[in-house]
C-alpha positions as CSV (number, residue, x, y, z in Angstrom):
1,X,0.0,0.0,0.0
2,X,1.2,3.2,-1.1
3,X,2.1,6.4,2.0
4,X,-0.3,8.9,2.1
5,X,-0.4,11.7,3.1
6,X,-2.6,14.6,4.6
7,X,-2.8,18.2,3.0
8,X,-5.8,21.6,4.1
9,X,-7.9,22.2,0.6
10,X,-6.8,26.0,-0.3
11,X,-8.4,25.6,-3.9
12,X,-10.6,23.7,-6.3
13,X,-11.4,23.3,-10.0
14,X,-13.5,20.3,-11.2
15,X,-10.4,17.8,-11.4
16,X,-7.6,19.5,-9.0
17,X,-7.3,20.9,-5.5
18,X,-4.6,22.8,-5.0
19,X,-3.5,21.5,-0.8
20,X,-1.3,22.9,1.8
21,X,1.1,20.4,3.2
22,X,1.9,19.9,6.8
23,X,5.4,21.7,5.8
24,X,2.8,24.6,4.9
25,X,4.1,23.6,0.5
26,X,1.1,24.3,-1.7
27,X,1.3,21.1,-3.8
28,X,-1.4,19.9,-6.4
29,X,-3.7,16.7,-6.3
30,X,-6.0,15.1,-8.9
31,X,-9.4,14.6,-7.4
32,X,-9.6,10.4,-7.1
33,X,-12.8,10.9,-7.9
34,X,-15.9,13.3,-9.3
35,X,-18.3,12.4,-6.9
36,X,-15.5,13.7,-4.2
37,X,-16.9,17.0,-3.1
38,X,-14.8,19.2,-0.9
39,X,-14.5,22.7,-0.4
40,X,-11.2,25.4,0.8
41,X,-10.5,24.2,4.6
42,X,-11.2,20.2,4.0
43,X,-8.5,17.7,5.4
44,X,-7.7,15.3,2.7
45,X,-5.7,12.5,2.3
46,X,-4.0,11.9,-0.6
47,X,-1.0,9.7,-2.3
48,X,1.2,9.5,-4.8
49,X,0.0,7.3,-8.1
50,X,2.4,7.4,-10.8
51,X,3.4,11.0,-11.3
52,X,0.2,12.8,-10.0
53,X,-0.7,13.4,-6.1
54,X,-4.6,11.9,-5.8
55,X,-6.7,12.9,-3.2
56,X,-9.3,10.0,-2.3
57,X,-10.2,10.1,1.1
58,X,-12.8,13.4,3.1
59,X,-11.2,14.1,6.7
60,X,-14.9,14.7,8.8
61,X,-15.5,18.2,9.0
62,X,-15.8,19.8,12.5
63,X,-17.9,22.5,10.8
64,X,-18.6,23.9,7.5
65,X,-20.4,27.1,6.8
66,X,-22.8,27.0,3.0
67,X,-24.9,29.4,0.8
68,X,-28.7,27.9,-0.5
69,X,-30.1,29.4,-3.7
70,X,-32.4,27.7,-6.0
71,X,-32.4,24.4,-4.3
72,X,-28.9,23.7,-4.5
73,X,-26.3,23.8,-1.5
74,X,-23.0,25.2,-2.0
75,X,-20.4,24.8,0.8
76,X,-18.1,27.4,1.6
77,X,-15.4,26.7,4.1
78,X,-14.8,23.9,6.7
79,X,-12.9,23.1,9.5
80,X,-12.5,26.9,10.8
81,X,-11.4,27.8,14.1
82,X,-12.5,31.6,13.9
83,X,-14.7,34.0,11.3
84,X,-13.9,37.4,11.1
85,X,-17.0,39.1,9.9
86,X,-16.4,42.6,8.3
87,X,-18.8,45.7,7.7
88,X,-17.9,49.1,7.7
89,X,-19.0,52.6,8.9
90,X,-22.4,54.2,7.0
91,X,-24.5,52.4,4.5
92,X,-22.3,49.4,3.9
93,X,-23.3,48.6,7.4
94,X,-25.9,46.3,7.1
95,X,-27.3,44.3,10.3
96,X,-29.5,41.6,7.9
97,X,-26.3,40.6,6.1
98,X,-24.3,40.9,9.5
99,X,-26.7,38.4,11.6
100,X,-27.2,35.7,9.0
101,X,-23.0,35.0,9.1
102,X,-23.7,35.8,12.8
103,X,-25.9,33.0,12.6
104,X,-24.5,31.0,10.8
105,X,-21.8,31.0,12.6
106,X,-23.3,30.0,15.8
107,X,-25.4,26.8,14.1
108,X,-21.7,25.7,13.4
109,X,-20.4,26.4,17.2
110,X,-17.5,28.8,15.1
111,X,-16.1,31.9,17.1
112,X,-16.6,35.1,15.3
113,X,-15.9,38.8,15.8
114,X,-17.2,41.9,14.2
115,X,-14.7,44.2,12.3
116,X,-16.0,47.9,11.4
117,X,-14.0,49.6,8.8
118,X,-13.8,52.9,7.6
119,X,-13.5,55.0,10.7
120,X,-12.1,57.4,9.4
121,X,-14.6,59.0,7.6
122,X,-16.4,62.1,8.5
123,X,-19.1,60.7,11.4
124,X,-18.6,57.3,10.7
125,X,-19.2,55.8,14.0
126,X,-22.4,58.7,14.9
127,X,-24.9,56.9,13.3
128,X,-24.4,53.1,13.5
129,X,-23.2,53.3,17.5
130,X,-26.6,52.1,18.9
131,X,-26.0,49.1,16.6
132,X,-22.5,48.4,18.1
133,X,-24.0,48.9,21.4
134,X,-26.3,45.8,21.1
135,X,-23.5,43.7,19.2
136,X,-21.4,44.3,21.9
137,X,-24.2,43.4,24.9
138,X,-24.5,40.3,23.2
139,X,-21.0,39.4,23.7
140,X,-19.6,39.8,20.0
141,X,-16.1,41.4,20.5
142,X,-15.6,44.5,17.9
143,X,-12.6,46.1,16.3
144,X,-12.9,49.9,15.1
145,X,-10.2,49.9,12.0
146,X,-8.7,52.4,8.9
147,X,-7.8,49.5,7.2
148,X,-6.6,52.3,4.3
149,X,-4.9,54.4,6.6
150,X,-3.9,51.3,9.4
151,X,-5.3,52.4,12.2
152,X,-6.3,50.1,14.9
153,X,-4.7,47.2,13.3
154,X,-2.7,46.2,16.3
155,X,-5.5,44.4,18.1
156,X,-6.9,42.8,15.4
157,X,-3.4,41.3,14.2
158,X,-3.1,39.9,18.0
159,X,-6.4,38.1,17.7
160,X,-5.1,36.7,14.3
161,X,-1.9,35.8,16.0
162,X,-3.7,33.7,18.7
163,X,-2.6,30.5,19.4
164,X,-6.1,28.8,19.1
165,X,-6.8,30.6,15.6
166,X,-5.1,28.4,12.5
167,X,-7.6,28.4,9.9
168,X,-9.9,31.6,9.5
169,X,-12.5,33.3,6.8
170,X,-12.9,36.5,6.5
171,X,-16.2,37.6,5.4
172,X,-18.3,40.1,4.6
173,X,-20.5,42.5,1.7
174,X,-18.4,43.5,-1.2
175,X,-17.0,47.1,-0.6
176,X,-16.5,46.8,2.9
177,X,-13.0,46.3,2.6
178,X,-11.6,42.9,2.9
179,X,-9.1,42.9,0.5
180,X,-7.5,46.4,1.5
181,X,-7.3,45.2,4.8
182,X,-5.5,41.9,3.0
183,X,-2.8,43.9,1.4
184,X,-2.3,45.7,4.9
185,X,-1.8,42.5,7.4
186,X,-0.2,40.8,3.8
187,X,1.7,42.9,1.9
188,X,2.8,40.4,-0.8
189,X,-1.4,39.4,-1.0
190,X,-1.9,41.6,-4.1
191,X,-5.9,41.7,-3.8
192,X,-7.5,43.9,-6.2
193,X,-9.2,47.2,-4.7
194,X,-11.2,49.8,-6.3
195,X,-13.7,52.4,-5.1
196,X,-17.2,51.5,-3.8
Protein backbone atom coordinates (compact mmCIF):
# COMPACT_ATOMS: atom_id res chain seq x y z
CA UNK A 1 0.00 0.00 0.00
CA UNK A 2 1.15 3.19 -1.06
CA UNK A 3 2.13 6.35 1.96
CA UNK A 4 -0.30 8.85 2.12
CA UNK A 5 -0.37 11.71 3.13
CA UNK A 6 -2.64 14.60 4.61
CA UNK A 7 -2.82 18.24 3.01
CA UNK A 8 -5.79 21.62 4.08
CA UNK A 9 -7.93 22.16 0.56
CA UNK A 10 -6.78 25.96 -0.31
CA UNK A 11 -8.38 25.63 -3.92
CA UNK A 12 -10.60 23.74 -6.35
CA UNK A 13 -11.43 23.35 -9.98
CA UNK A 14 -13.51 20.34 -11.23
CA UNK A 15 -10.44 17.85 -11.37
CA UNK A 16 -7.60 19.49 -9.01
CA UNK A 17 -7.26 20.93 -5.51
CA UNK A 18 -4.59 22.81 -4.97
CA UNK A 19 -3.54 21.54 -0.79
CA UNK A 20 -1.29 22.87 1.80
CA UNK A 21 1.14 20.41 3.22
CA UNK A 22 1.91 19.90 6.82
CA UNK A 23 5.39 21.71 5.82
CA UNK A 24 2.75 24.58 4.86
CA UNK A 25 4.13 23.62 0.49
CA UNK A 26 1.06 24.34 -1.69
CA UNK A 27 1.28 21.08 -3.82
CA UNK A 28 -1.39 19.93 -6.41
CA UNK A 29 -3.71 16.75 -6.26
CA UNK A 30 -5.98 15.07 -8.85
CA UNK A 31 -9.43 14.61 -7.41
CA UNK A 32 -9.62 10.43 -7.09
CA UNK A 33 -12.82 10.93 -7.89
CA UNK A 34 -15.93 13.28 -9.31
CA UNK A 35 -18.34 12.39 -6.88
CA UNK A 36 -15.46 13.73 -4.19
CA UNK A 37 -16.92 17.01 -3.12
CA UNK A 38 -14.82 19.16 -0.90
CA UNK A 39 -14.55 22.67 -0.39
CA UNK A 40 -11.22 25.38 0.78
CA UNK A 41 -10.46 24.16 4.63
CA UNK A 42 -11.20 20.17 3.98
CA UNK A 43 -8.48 17.72 5.38
CA UNK A 44 -7.72 15.34 2.72
CA UNK A 45 -5.72 12.46 2.27
CA UNK A 46 -3.99 11.87 -0.60
CA UNK A 47 -0.97 9.69 -2.32
CA UNK A 48 1.18 9.49 -4.80
CA UNK A 49 0.05 7.32 -8.14
CA UNK A 50 2.37 7.35 -10.79
CA UNK A 51 3.41 10.99 -11.27
CA UNK A 52 0.21 12.83 -10.00
CA UNK A 53 -0.69 13.45 -6.08
CA UNK A 54 -4.61 11.90 -5.75
CA UNK A 55 -6.69 12.90 -3.23
CA UNK A 56 -9.33 10.04 -2.29
CA UNK A 57 -10.23 10.15 1.07
CA UNK A 58 -12.75 13.38 3.06
CA UNK A 59 -11.20 14.05 6.72
CA UNK A 60 -14.88 14.69 8.83
CA UNK A 61 -15.48 18.21 8.96
CA UNK A 62 -15.83 19.75 12.52
CA UNK A 63 -17.94 22.48 10.78
CA UNK A 64 -18.63 23.86 7.48
CA UNK A 65 -20.41 27.10 6.77
CA UNK A 66 -22.76 26.95 2.96
CA UNK A 67 -24.95 29.43 0.84
CA UNK A 68 -28.66 27.86 -0.48
CA UNK A 69 -30.12 29.40 -3.72
CA UNK A 70 -32.36 27.72 -6.03
CA UNK A 71 -32.43 24.45 -4.30
CA UNK A 72 -28.87 23.72 -4.51
CA UNK A 73 -26.30 23.84 -1.53
CA UNK A 74 -23.03 25.24 -1.97
CA UNK A 75 -20.43 24.79 0.79
CA UNK A 76 -18.07 27.43 1.59
CA UNK A 77 -15.37 26.69 4.06
CA UNK A 78 -14.79 23.93 6.67
CA UNK A 79 -12.87 23.13 9.55
CA UNK A 80 -12.45 26.95 10.83
CA UNK A 81 -11.40 27.80 14.05
CA UNK A 82 -12.51 31.58 13.95
CA UNK A 83 -14.67 33.96 11.28
CA UNK A 84 -13.90 37.39 11.05
CA UNK A 85 -17.00 39.13 9.93
CA UNK A 86 -16.41 42.55 8.28
CA UNK A 87 -18.85 45.72 7.73
CA UNK A 88 -17.88 49.13 7.69
CA UNK A 89 -18.97 52.60 8.86
CA UNK A 90 -22.44 54.20 6.96
CA UNK A 91 -24.52 52.35 4.46
CA UNK A 92 -22.28 49.45 3.90
CA UNK A 93 -23.27 48.59 7.38
CA UNK A 94 -25.89 46.27 7.12
CA UNK A 95 -27.28 44.27 10.27
CA UNK A 96 -29.47 41.59 7.88
CA UNK A 97 -26.30 40.62 6.12
CA UNK A 98 -24.35 40.93 9.51
CA UNK A 99 -26.66 38.45 11.61
CA UNK A 100 -27.16 35.72 8.96
CA UNK A 101 -22.99 35.01 9.10
CA UNK A 102 -23.73 35.78 12.76
CA UNK A 103 -25.91 32.99 12.64
CA UNK A 104 -24.48 30.99 10.84
CA UNK A 105 -21.80 31.03 12.60
CA UNK A 106 -23.25 30.01 15.82
CA UNK A 107 -25.45 26.76 14.07
CA UNK A 108 -21.73 25.74 13.37
CA UNK A 109 -20.38 26.45 17.20
CA UNK A 110 -17.46 28.84 15.10
CA UNK A 111 -16.12 31.89 17.06
CA UNK A 112 -16.59 35.06 15.33
CA UNK A 113 -15.85 38.80 15.81
CA UNK A 114 -17.18 41.88 14.19
CA UNK A 115 -14.74 44.22 12.35
CA UNK A 116 -15.99 47.89 11.38
CA UNK A 117 -13.96 49.56 8.78
CA UNK A 118 -13.77 52.88 7.55
CA UNK A 119 -13.51 54.97 10.68
CA UNK A 120 -12.07 57.42 9.37
CA UNK A 121 -14.58 58.96 7.59
CA UNK A 122 -16.35 62.12 8.54
CA UNK A 123 -19.12 60.69 11.37
CA UNK A 124 -18.57 57.33 10.69
CA UNK A 125 -19.20 55.78 14.03
CA UNK A 126 -22.36 58.67 14.94
CA UNK A 127 -24.86 56.89 13.28
CA UNK A 128 -24.36 53.11 13.48
CA UNK A 129 -23.18 53.34 17.49
CA UNK A 130 -26.60 52.15 18.92
CA UNK A 131 -25.98 49.15 16.63
CA UNK A 132 -22.52 48.37 18.06
CA UNK A 133 -23.98 48.87 21.38
CA UNK A 134 -26.32 45.82 21.10
CA UNK A 135 -23.46 43.67 19.25
CA UNK A 136 -21.40 44.32 21.94
CA UNK A 137 -24.15 43.41 24.88
CA UNK A 138 -24.47 40.35 23.18
CA UNK A 139 -20.98 39.36 23.75
CA UNK A 140 -19.59 39.80 20.02
CA UNK A 141 -16.06 41.38 20.55
CA UNK A 142 -15.61 44.52 17.95
CA UNK A 143 -12.63 46.07 16.34
CA UNK A 144 -12.86 49.86 15.11
CA UNK A 145 -10.23 49.90 12.03
CA UNK A 146 -8.75 52.42 8.86
CA UNK A 147 -7.82 49.52 7.24
CA UNK A 148 -6.56 52.29 4.26
CA UNK A 149 -4.94 54.40 6.62
CA UNK A 150 -3.92 51.28 9.37
CA UNK A 151 -5.30 52.40 12.19
CA UNK A 152 -6.32 50.15 14.91
CA UNK A 153 -4.66 47.17 13.32
CA UNK A 154 -2.67 46.18 16.27
CA UNK A 155 -5.54 44.38 18.14
CA UNK A 156 -6.94 42.78 15.37
CA UNK A 157 -3.39 41.27 14.21
CA UNK A 158 -3.06 39.93 17.97
CA UNK A 159 -6.44 38.06 17.70
CA UNK A 160 -5.09 36.74 14.28
CA UNK A 161 -1.88 35.78 15.95
CA UNK A 162 -3.73 33.68 18.67
CA UNK A 163 -2.55 30.46 19.44
CA UNK A 164 -6.07 28.81 19.05
CA UNK A 165 -6.77 30.58 15.57
CA UNK A 166 -5.14 28.38 12.51
CA UNK A 167 -7.56 28.44 9.88
CA UNK A 168 -9.87 31.58 9.55
CA UNK A 169 -12.50 33.33 6.82
CA UNK A 170 -12.86 36.49 6.45
CA UNK A 171 -16.15 37.57 5.41
CA UNK A 172 -18.29 40.05 4.65
CA UNK A 173 -20.48 42.48 1.75
CA UNK A 174 -18.36 43.48 -1.19
CA UNK A 175 -17.01 47.11 -0.59
CA UNK A 176 -16.51 46.81 2.91
CA UNK A 177 -12.99 46.34 2.58
CA UNK A 178 -11.64 42.93 2.90
CA UNK A 179 -9.06 42.95 0.53
CA UNK A 180 -7.53 46.43 1.49
CA UNK A 181 -7.25 45.22 4.78
CA UNK A 182 -5.53 41.86 3.04
CA UNK A 183 -2.83 43.89 1.40
CA UNK A 184 -2.32 45.69 4.93
CA UNK A 185 -1.81 42.49 7.38
CA UNK A 186 -0.19 40.80 3.77
CA UNK A 187 1.65 42.90 1.91
CA UNK A 188 2.79 40.41 -0.76
CA UNK A 189 -1.36 39.42 -1.02
CA UNK A 190 -1.91 41.63 -4.12
CA UNK A 191 -5.92 41.74 -3.75
CA UNK A 192 -7.45 43.91 -6.17
CA UNK A 193 -9.19 47.17 -4.74
CA UNK A 194 -11.24 49.84 -6.35
CA UNK A 195 -13.70 52.36 -5.06
CA UNK A 196 -17.24 51.52 -3.77
Amino acid sequence: MSESWRGIVTSSTRRYLELCTDQFELVQAKLGSRKFEVSVGDVVEYHKQGEELVADKLIPRRNSLARSYEGKVKRLVANLDYIFLMTASGALFNPVAIDRVLAAAHSESIPICLIVNKIDLEGALKEIEPLCQVYQKWNYELFFISAKHAIGLERLVDKLNSPSIKLAAFAGVSGVGKSTLLNKLIPNASQRIREV
